[in-house]
N, C-alpha and C positions, 0 to 999 in steps of 0.2 A: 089603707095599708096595702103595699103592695104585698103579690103572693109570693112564697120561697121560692117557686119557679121560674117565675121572673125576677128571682131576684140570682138567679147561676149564673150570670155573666159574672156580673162584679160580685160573686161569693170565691170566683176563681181568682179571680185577679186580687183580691185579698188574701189569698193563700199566698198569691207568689210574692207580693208584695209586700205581708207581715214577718214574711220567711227570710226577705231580700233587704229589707227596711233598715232592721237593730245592724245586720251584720254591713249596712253600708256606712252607718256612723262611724267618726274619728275613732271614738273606743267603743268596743263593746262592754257594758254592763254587766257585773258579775266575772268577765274574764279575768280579774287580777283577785279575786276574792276568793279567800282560804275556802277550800271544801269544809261544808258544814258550819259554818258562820251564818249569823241571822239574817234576816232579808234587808237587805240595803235601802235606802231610801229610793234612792235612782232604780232599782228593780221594781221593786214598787208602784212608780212611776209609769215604767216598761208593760207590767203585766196589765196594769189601768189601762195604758191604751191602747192595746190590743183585743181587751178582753170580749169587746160586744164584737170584732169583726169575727173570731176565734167561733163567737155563739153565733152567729150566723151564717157561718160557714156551714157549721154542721147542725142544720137546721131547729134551729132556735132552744132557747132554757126550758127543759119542765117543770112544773110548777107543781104544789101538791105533796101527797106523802110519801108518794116515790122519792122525788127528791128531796124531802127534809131527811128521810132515811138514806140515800147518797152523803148528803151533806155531813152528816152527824157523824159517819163511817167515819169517811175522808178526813174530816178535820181531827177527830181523836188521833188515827194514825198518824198524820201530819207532824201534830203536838212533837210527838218521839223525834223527830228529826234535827232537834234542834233552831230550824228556823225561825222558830218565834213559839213564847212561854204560852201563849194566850190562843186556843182554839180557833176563837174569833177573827185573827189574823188571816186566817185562810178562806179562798171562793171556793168552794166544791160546788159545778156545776153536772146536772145530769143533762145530756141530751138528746136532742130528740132524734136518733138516729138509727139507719137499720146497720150500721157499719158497725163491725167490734172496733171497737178505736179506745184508747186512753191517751191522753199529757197532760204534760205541766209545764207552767210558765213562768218566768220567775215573776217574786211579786208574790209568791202564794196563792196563784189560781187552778186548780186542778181540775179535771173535765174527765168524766164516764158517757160515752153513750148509752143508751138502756140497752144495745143488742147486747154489748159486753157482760150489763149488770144482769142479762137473762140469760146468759152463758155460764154463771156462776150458781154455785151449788151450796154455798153458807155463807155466811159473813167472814169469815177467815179469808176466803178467795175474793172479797172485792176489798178488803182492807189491804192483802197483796196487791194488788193489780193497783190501788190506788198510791199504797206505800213503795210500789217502784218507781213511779213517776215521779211521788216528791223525793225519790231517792235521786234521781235525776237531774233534779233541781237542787237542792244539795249540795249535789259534787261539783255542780257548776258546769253540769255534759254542754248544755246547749251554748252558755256563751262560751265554751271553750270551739264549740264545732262552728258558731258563726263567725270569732274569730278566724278560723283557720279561713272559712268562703271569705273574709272581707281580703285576705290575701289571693284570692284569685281573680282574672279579669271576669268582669260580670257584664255578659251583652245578651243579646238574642232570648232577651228574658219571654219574651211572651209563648215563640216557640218550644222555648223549653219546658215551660209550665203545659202545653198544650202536648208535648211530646211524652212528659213524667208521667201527667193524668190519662193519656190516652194508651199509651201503650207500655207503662211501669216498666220491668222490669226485662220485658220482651226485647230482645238487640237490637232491632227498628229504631223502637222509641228512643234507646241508647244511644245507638248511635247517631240521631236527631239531637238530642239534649247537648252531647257531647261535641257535637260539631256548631249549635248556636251557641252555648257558654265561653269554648276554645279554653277554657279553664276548666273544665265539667265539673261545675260548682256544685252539680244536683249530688255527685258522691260524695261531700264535704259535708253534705247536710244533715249528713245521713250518721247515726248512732254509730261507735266502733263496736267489735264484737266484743272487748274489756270494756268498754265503758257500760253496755248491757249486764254482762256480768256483776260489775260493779254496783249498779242500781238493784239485781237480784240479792246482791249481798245484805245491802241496805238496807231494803223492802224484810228481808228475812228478820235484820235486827229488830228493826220497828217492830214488826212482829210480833216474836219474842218481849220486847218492853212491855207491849200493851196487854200480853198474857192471851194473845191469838198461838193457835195450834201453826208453830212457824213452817208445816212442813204443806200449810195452803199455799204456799207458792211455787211448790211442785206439781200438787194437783191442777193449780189455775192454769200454769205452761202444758200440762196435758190436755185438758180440754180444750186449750187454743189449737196446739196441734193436729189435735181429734177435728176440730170444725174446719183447720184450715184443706184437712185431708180431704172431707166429706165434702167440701163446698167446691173442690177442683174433681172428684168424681164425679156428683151433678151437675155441674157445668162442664164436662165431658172434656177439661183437661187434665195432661200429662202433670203439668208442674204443681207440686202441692205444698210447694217452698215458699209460696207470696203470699204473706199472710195477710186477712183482711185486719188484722190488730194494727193496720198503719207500716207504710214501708220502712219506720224507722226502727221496727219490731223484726230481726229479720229469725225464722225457724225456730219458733218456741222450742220445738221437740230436743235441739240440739243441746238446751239448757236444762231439758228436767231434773237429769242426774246431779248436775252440779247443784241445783233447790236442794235435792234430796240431801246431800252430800255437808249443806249449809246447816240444813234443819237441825243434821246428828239426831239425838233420841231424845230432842226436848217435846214437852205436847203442849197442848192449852187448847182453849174452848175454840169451838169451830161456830155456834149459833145457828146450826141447821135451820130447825125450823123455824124461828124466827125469822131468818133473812126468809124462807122459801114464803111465811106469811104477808112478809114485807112487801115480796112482788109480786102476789097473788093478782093477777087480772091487768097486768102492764102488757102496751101492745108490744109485739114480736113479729121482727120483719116491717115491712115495709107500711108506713103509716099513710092511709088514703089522702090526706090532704098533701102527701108532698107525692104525690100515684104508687101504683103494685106495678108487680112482677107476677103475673101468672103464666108460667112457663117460656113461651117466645114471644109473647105477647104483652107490653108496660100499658097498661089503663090511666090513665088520668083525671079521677070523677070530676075534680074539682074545678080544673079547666076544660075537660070536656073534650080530652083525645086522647084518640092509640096510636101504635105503632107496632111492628111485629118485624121481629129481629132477622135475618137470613137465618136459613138453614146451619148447625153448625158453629153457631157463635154462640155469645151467651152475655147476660146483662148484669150490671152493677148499677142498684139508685143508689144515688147519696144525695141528700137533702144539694150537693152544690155542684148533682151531673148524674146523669144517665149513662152509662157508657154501654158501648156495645163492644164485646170484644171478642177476637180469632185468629187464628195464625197468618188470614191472609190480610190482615189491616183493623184498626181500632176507630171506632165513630163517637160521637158523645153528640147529646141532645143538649142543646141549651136557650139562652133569649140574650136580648140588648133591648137599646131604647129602639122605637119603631116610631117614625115619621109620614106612615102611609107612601114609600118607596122602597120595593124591596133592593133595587141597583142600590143607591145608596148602603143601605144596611147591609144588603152582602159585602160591599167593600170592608166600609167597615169592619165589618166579622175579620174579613183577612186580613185590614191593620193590626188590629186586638190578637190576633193570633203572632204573626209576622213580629210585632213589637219595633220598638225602634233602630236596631240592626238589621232586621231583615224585610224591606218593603215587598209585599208580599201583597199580588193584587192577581187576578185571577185573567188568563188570557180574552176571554168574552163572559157576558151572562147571557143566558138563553132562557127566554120565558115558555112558561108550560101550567100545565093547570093538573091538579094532582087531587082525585075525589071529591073534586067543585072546588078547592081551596085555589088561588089564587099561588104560582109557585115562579122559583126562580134558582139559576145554578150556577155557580162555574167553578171552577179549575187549577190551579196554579204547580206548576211545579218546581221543586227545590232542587239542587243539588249541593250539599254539602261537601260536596270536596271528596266523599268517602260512595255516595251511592244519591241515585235520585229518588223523590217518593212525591208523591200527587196530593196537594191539599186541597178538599173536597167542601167549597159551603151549601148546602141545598135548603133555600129556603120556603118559608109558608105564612102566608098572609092572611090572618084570623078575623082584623079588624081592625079599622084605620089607626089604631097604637098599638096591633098588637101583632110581635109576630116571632115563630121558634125557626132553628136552624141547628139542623144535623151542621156539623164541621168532621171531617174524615182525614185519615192518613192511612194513604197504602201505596206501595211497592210501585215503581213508576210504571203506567198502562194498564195499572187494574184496579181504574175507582169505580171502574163499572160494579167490582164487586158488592157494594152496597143500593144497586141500584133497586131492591126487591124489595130492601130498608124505605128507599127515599119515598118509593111507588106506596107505602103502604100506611102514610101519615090520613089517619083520617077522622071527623069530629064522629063524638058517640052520641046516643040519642040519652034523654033525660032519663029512663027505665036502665039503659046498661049502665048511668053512672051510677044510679042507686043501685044497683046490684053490687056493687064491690062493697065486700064486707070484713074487717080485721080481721088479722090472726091476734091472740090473745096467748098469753099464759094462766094456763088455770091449776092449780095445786090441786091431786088427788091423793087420796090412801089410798095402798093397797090393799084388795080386800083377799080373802083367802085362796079364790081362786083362779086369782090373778099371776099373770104372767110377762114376761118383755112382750112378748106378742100381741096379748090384749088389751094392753095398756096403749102398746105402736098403734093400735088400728084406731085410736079413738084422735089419733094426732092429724088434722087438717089438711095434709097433703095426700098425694095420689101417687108420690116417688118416694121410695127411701124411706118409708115411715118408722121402721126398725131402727135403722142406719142412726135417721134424727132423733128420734127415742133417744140411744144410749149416750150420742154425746152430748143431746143435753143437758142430760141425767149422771154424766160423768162416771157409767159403764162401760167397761174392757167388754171384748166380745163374746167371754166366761159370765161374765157378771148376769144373776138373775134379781129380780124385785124378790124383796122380804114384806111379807104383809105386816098390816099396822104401821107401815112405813111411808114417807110422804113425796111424790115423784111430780116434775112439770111434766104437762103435756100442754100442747099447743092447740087450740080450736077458736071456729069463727065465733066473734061475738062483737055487737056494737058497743 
């Protein structure tokens, strides 16, 4: 079986692919079907065959009582929505991810990461979060938004996808996207701010039916807000408007009031501690076998390298890309097939990026040797019509099938920027990979003499321990621990 890290090449290209796919068909599926009608057969169909590229995207299903308790949520809330009488109808997958993410597909397959379902503070808040996505599904958001892309020209696909992931929602990346689509299909993809609402509406209802406290889906939009705040502080950006909850999520915060506003003065069970028993000892952050993030430094025990970011930037794992990212240009770590030629395989790489509008090949490659590894480089640059920018492959030869490559975008004449990046790929010895060890979620009481403070310092990090404490725990920055009462904290454990 190969590893998830070899397997980011085509976990990317399945992204743009699966995204690109339904809405290039004659019709889209679900685009003529009344909001709130059951799941069509042809949907069905749809979410089947997407569903395993969808789980390997975002690194693979878990398995176990984490997920039967996902599963069990999701499909009771589901029930409400009308789409099908029978629970059973519905996939609730957990995965294995460190990224907050939710969707849903039609077909009846709905998807939790666990970072999400460890951001959550009772059961109320992941029956929301999972109830707005089938709210989603529902209303018909998605084949109504791939309808609108199959009316646009669809080109420069690979760029684009390389331009979305690397540099979101930064104007670089935009205006890259926007000038390989010429339709900028990547805005069409994207949730409207009524159709969000919409799904919060829904999510509220279900709610409500199922006799959940309907006003967890104000709380849930606060602590995405809280994390997405906290997560652009220590990664030492300005913008704290890109949520990791998925760019199709755009500013929880913008929506709490309107939850609040939904809820009115109904209540119902929220299942505190049960959910908090639920996910007693699920890992948190980044899982070793798909590598960590320890500060500007990514580990990877399981393949057996690091790499250590430039000063100034800051890292994103997702089971389907490393990204390195800063104001002066965005990198991502990835693999392909390897041949024992790294010329080939870098071409390659800039086909795969380039896609079939834009032949994209790199003016030279120049060989060099990078910490004994066997390395290789080149260049290319774009000009879109609007501004030029330098696509960067720098690659590393592991082993005659094996081999990774930085791919970079930045500003034209400054790919040197990541040159401290490229310089710093290097294998780890068998002792440093056994040293990386999980973070965990472990449920504590508070005991009498407990405080925010003493509770912050028992939490696994060296930054922010407070900061993380409370939005974990879904504390304002008034809010104190009440004893006898049950709080996550986060700590290493195998």
């Amino acid at each position: 079986m190969s590893h998830p890290l070899s397997r980011k090449m085509k976990s990317i290209a399945v992204a743009g692919v699966a995204a690109m796919a339904v809405s290039a068909c004659a019709t889209v599926p679900g685009a003529n079907v009344a909001p709130g009608s059951p799941i069509t057969a042809e949907e069905a169909q749809v979410g089947a065959q997407y569903h395993e590229q969808f789980v390997a995207q975002f690194g693979g299903e878990m398995t176990g009582p984490y997920a039967s308790y996902v599963d069990q949520i999701g499909s009771n809330i589901a029930v409400q929505s009308g789409l099908a009488q029978d629970r059973n109808a519905f996939d609730v997958t957990l995965l294995n991810s460190s990224v907050n993410n939710a969707f849903a597909v039609p077909g009846g397959y709905v998807y939790a990461t666990r970072q999400l379902v460890n951001l959550m503070n009772n059961e109320a808040e992941l029956a929301a979060v999972l109830g707005h996505e089938v709210g989603h599904v529902a209303a018909r958001h998605s084949a109504r938004r791939q309808a609108a892309a199959q009316r646009n020209q669809i080109g420069g696909v690979g760029i684009a996808i390389l331009s979305s992931i690397l540099l979101g929602d930064n104007p670089l990346g935009e205006t890259i996207a926007r000038g390989a689509l010429q339709g900028s299909q990547v805005l069409t993809l994207s949730y409207s701010r009524n159709q969000e609402l919409e799904a919060d509406a829904l999510g509220v209802q279900y709610l409500k039916n199922a006799g959940y406290d309907p006003r967890s889906m104000a709380t849930l939009l606060q602590s995405l807000a809280a994390q997405n705040q906290l997560d652009a502080q220590l990664q030492g950006r300005d913008n704290a408007t890109i949520p990791e909850w998925a760019s199709t999520h755009p500013d929880p915060a913008s929506r709490v009031q309107n939850a609040v506003q939904l809820a009115g003065n109904n209540t119902g069970v929220t299942n505190r501690d049960t959910f908090l028993s639920r996910i007693d000892g699920m890992i948190y952050g980044d899982d070793p076998e798909q590598g960590v993030i320890e500060g500007n430094q990514f580990i990877h025990p399981m393949l057996r390298f690091s790499f250590t970011a430039p000063q100034g930037f800051y890292m994103i794992n997702s089971p389907s890309a490393v990204s390195i990212n800063g104001d002066a240009g965005q990198a991502q770590l990835t693999t392909g097939a390897y041949n024992n030629n790294l010329d080939t395989y870098i071409r390659s790489a800039f086909q795969a990026i380039g896609g079939e509008q834009q032949q994209l090949a790199p003016s030279s490659i120049e060989r060099t040797t990078v910490n004994g590894l066997p390395a290789a480089f080149g260049t290319a640059r774009v000009n879109n019509g609007q501004q030029q920018v330098d696509v960067t492959v720098f690659a590393y030869e592991f082993s005659a099938d094996q081999a990774f490559h930085f791919q970079a975008i930045t500003p034209a004449g400054q790919s040197g920027t990541f040159n401290s990046l490229f310089s710093s790929m290097r294998r780890i010895s068998a002792s440093e990979a056994g040293s990386v060890i999980p973070r965990r979620i472990d449920i504590v009481t508070a005991g009498g003499g407990d405080s925010v403070a003493s509770l912050a310092q028992r939490m696994a990090y060296t930054d922010g321990q407070e900061a993380r404490f409370r939005v974990l725990n879904g504390l304002s920055g008034n809010d104190q621990v009440v004893p006898g009462r049950k709080y996550k904290i986060v700590v290493r454990a195998n």
